[in-house]
PLY file of the C-alpha trace (Angstrom):
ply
format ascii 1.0
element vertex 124
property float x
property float y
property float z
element edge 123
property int vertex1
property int vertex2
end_header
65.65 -35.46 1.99
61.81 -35.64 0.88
60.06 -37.66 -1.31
57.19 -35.08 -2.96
55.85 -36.62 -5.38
55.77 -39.97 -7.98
55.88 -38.68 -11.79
53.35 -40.42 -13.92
54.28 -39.63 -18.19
51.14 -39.19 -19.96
50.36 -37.60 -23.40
48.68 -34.96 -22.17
49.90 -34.16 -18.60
46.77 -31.31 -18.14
44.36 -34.17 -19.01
45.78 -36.84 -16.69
45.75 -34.57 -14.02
42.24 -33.46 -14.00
41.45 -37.44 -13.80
43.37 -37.37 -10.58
41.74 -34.22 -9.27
38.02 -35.74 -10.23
39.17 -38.86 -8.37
41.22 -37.78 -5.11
38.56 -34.93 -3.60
39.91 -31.96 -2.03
43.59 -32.19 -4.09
44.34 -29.45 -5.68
47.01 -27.86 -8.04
50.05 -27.01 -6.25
51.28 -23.02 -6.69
53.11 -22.78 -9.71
52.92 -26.53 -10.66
50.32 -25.84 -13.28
51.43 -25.84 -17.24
50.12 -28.09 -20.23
53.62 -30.20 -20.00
53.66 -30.45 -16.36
51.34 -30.32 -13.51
51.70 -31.35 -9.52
49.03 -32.42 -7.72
48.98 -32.57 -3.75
46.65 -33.47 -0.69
44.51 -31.21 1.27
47.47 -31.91 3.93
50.00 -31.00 1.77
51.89 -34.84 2.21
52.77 -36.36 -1.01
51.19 -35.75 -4.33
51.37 -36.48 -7.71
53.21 -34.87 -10.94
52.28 -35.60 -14.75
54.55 -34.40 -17.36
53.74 -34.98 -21.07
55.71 -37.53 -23.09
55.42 -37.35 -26.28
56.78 -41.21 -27.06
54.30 -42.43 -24.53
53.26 -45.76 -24.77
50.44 -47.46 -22.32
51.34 -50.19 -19.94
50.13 -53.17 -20.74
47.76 -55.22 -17.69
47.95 -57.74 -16.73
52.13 -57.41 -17.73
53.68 -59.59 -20.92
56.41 -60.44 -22.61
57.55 -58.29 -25.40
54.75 -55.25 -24.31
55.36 -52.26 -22.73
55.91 -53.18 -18.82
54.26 -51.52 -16.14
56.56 -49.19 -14.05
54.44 -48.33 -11.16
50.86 -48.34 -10.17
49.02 -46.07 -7.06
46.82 -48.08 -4.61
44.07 -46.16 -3.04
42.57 -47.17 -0.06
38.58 -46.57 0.22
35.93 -46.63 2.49
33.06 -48.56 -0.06
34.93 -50.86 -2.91
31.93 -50.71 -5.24
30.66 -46.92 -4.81
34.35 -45.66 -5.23
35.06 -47.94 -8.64
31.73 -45.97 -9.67
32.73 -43.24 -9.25
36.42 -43.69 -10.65
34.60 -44.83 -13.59
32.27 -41.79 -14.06
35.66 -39.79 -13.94
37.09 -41.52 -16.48
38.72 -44.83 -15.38
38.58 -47.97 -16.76
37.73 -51.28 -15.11
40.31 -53.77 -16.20
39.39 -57.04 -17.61
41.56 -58.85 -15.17
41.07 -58.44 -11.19
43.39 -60.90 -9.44
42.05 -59.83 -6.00
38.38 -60.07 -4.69
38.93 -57.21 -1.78
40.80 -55.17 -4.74
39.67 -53.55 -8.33
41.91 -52.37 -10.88
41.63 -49.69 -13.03
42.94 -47.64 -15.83
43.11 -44.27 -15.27
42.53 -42.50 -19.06
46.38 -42.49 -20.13
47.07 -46.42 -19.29
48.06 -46.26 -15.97
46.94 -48.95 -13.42
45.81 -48.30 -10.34
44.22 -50.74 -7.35
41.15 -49.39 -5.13
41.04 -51.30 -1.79
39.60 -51.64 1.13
41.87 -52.16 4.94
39.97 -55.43 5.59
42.03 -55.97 9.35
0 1
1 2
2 3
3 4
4 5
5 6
6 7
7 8
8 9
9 10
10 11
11 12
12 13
13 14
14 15
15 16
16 17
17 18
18 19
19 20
20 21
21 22
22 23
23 24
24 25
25 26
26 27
27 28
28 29
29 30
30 31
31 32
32 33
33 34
34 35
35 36
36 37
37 38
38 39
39 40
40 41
41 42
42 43
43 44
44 45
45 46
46 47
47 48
48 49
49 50
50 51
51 52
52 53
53 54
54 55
55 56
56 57
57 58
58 59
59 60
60 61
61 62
62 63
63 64
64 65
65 66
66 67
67 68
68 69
69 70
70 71
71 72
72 73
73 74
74 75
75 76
76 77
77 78
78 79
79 80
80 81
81 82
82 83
83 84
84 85
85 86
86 87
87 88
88 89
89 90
90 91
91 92
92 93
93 94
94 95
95 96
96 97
97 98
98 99
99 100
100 101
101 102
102 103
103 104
104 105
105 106
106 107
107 108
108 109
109 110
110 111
111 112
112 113
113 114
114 115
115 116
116 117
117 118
118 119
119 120
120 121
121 122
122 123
């Protein structure tokens, strides 16, 4: 047994993914995983990637979480090399700097269907 990939819904799955491909260099497409309602992304080394299939009920999460709003499910955390030239960048690709950052060492950000996601730097 192999874990492949984590599924993110989106309302446009094409759309989300190209985010992910502007923001993770080298990933790419895999073979075959590439139609409007579904799309898998993976690593140059081929580990574990990323799928987006379109929902058509989707609704954003909500950050930080609250009662009676859409919940967040799951969130990818990135590790980087510069905190404040990646968040740039994730930016210029299409991300969203959240209005609440619990964490000075971390930023969170919306990628363009709602999804959270932490950049970080291994401070040890």
């Amino acid at each position: 047994m192999r874990l492949t990939a984590a599924v993110l819904d989106a309302p446009h799955a094409r759309e989300l993914a190209d985010f992910y491909l502007r923001l993770l260099p080298g990933w790419r497409v895999w073979q075959g995983e590439d139609r409007r309602d579904w799309v898998h992304i993976r690593p140059p080394d081929g580990g574990t990637g990323l799928s987006f299939q379109t929902e058509p009920a989707y609704v954003p999460p909500v950050w930080p979480s609250g009662p009676d709003r859409q919940q967040m499910m799951i969130h990818l955390d990135i590790e980087v090399d510069d905190l404040e030239q990646e968040t740039a960048r994730a930016v210029a690709a299409g991300a969203r700097l959240a209005a609440y950052q619990p964490q000075d060492a971390v930023r969170v950000l919306l990628d363009p269907a709602g999804h959270p996601f932490c950049l970080y730097t291994d401070s040890q």
